[in-house]
ZAMARGU-4260 file (C-alpha; in steps of 0.2 Angstrom, whole numbers, plus 5000, padded with zeros to 4 digits):
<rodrens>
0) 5039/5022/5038 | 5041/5009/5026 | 5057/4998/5033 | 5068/4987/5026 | 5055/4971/5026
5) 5041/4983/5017 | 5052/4989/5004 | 5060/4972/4999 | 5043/4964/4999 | 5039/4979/4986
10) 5054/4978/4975 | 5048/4957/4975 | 5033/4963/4968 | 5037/4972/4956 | 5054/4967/4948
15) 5044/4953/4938 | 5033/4962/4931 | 5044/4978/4927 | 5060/4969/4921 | 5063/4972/4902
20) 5050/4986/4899 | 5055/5005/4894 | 5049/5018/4900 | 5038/5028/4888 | 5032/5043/4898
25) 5031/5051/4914 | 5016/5060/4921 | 5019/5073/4935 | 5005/5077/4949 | 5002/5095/4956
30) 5011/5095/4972 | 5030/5087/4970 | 5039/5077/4984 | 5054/5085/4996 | 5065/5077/4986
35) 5062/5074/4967 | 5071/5078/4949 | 5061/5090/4938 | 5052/5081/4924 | 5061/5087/4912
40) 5077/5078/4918 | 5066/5063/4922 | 5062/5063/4903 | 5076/5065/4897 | 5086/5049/4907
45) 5072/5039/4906 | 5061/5040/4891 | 5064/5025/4878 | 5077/5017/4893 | 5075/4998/4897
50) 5074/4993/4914 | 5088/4982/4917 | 5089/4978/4937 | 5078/4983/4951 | 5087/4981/4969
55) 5088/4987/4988 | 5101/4999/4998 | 5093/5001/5017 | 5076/5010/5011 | 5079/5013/4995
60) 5074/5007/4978 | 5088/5007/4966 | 5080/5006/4946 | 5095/5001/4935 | 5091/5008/4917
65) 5101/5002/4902 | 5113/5016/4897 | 5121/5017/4917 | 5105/5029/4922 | 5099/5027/4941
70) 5082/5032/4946 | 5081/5032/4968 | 5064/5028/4976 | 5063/5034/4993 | 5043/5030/5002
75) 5048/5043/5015 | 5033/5039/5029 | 5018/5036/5019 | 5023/5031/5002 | 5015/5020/4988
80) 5024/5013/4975 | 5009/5003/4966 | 5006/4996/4951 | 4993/4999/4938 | 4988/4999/4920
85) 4980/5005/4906 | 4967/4992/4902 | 4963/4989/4918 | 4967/5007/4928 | 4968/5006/4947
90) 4952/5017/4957 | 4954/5034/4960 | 4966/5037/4969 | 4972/5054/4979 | 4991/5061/4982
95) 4996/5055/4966 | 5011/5063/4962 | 5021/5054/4948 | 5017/5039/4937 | 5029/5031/4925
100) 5021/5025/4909 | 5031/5008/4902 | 5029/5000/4885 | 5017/4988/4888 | 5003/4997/4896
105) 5008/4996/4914 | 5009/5011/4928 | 5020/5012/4941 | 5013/5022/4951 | 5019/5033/4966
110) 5006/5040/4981 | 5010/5049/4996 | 5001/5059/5006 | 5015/5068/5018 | 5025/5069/5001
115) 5042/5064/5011 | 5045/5054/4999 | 5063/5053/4986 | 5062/5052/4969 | 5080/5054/4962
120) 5085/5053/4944 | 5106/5052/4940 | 5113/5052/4922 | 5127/5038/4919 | 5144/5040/4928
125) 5135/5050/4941 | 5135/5040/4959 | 5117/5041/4968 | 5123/5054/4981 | 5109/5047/4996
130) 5116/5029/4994 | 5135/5035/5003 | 5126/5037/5019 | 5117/5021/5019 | 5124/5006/5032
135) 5129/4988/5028 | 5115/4978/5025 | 5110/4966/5038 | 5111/4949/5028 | 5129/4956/5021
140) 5141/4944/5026 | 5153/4960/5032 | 5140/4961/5045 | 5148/4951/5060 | 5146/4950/5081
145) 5163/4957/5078 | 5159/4971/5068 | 5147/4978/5077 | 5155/4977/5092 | 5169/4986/5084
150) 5158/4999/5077 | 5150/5001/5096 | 5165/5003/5104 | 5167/5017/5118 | 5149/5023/5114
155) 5137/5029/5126 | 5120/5031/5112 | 5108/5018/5118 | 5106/5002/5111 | 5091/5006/5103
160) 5097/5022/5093 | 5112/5013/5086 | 5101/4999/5078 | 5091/5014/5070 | 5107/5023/5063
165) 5106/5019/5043 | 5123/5024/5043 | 5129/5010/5053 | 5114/4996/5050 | 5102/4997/5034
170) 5086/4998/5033 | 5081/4994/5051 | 5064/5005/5059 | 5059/5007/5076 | 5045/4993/5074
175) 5058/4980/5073 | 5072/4989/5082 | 5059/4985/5097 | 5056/4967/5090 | 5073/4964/5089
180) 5080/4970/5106 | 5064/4961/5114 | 5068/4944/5106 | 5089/4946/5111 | 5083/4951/5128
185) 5092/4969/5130 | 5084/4982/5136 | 5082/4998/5125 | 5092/5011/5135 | 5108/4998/5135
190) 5124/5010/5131 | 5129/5002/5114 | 5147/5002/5119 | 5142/4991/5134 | 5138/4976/5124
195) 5147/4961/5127 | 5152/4949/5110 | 5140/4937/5116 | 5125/4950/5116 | 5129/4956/5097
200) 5127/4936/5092 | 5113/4938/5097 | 5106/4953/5090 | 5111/4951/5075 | 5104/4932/5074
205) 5090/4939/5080 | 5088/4952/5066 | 5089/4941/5052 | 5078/4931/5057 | 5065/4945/5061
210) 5067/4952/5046 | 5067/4938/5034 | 5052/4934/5044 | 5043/4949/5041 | 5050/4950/5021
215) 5040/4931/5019 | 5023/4938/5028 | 5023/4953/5016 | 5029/4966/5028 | 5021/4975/5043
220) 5006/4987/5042 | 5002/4997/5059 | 4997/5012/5050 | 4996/5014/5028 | 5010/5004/5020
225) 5004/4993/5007 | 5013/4981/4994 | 5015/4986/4976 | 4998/4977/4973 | 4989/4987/4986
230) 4989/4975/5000 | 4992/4976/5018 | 5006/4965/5027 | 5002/4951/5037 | 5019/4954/5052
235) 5009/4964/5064 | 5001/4950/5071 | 5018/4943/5075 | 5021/4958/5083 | 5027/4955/5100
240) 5029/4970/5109 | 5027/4985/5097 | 5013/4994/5100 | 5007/4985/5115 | 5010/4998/5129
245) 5001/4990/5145 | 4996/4972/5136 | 5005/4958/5145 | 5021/4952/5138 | 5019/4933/5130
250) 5035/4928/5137 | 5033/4933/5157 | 5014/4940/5160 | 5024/4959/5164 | 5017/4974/5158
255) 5024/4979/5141 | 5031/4997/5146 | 5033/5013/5132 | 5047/5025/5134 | 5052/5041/5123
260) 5070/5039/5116 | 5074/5053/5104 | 5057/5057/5099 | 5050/5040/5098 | 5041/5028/5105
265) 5051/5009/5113 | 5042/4998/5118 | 5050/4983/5128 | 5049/4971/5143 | 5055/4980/5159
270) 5055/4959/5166 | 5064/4953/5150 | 5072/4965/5144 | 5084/4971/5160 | 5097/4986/5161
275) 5114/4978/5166 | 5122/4982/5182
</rodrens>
């Protein structure tokens, strides 16, 4: 799934060259999303609307058209939001499932296969109902050691599964959930409310600077994601424990060790990464 690194580096791609233009007409594929308006309300609130902000909320794209319309972009696990145009179309491409038409020939274009994806359409005055349960972002200044100590207090979840609460922190995957708990040095199954100040300093430094990391190499592409332009990230490479089950940590020579926390896959450094007393 697409996190907070891909999407920003998404919505830096395309609010250049989408910035001003109207949408002119919206062409709808044979299989919808889970979650999308009918066309005809996408019509209707978008057709003949300007573009007038393009920004971020966790892992969502938030269109701002003039007017106070909202249109919500949600990748879900496998999604594309590419761009194309009429002069010079994209190949053939499969699991095409919407495209938005804009005034100056360009396609926006959105591909998924799993169709998990969001496309949300909301009339002026009308709140996007998703964006209540979305967290603080992790670059928002709200977002202090002291906070998310506070917001961890007398809690027993694991480390791990508080980092991938959207309701609490934005945007943040299991890809670098694992990075960043491997680069603070806390082991995965920590109790969250067992966290010391000192600890939360240092996930949250360490977070930033994963992510802004992986925001300036274009994002991370381990299975499908690609930017707006159809390219793959260049993070992975950075990638210190993810995915590397068995391979020797780059820190200590241990075995990098994989464990099922709800479901998923953590990988961390039983030698770095150790379970306090």
């Amino acid at each position: 799934m697409p996190e907070l690194p891909e999407v920003e580096v998404i919505r830096l791609g395309l609010a250049p060259r989408l910035m001003e233009r109207r949408f002119v007409r919206v062409t709808v594929g044979a299989k919808s999303l889970r979650r999308q308006s009918p066309v005809r309300e996408l019509e209707h609130w978008l057709l003949g609307r300007k573009l007038t902000d393009l920004s971020r909320r966790g892992k969502y794209l938030v269109f701002a058209l003039e007017g106070g319309v909202t249109l919500l972009v949600h990748l879900g696990m496998t999604g594309h939001l590419l761009l194309g145009s009429e002069s010079k179309p994209l190949p053939q491409l499969d699991h095409i499932h919407l495209v938005f038409h804009l005034d100056n020939g360009l396609e926006l274009i959105y591909q998924d296969i799993r169709r998990f994806g969001q496309v949300l359409v909301f009339p002026p005055g009308v709140p996007p109902a998703p964006l209540r349960e979305v967290g603080r972002e992790p670059f928002s200044r709200q977002v202090t050691p002291q906070w998310l100590s506070a917001q961890a207090r007398g809690r027993s979840r694991p480390i791990k599964n508080f980092l991938l609460d959207g309701r609490i922190l934005a945007g943040i995957g299991n890809i670098y959930a694992c990075e960043i708990l491997f680069a603070a040095g806390v082991h995965p199954a920590t109790p969250a409310g067992r966290l010391s100040l000192k600890d939360w300093g240092r996930i949250l430094k360490d977070t930033r600077r994963i992510l802004k990391e992986a925001i300036r190499q274009g994002g991370t592409t381990v299975s499908n994601y690609l930017n707006s332009h159809g390219e793959a990230g260049l993070f992975q490479v950075q990638l210190l424990v993810y995915g590397k089950e068995s391979e020797h940590c780059r820190r200590c020579g241990a075995p990098i060790v994989r464990l099922i926390q709800s479901g998923r896959s953590t990988f961390f450094c039983s030698k770095c990464q150790k379970m306090p007393d």
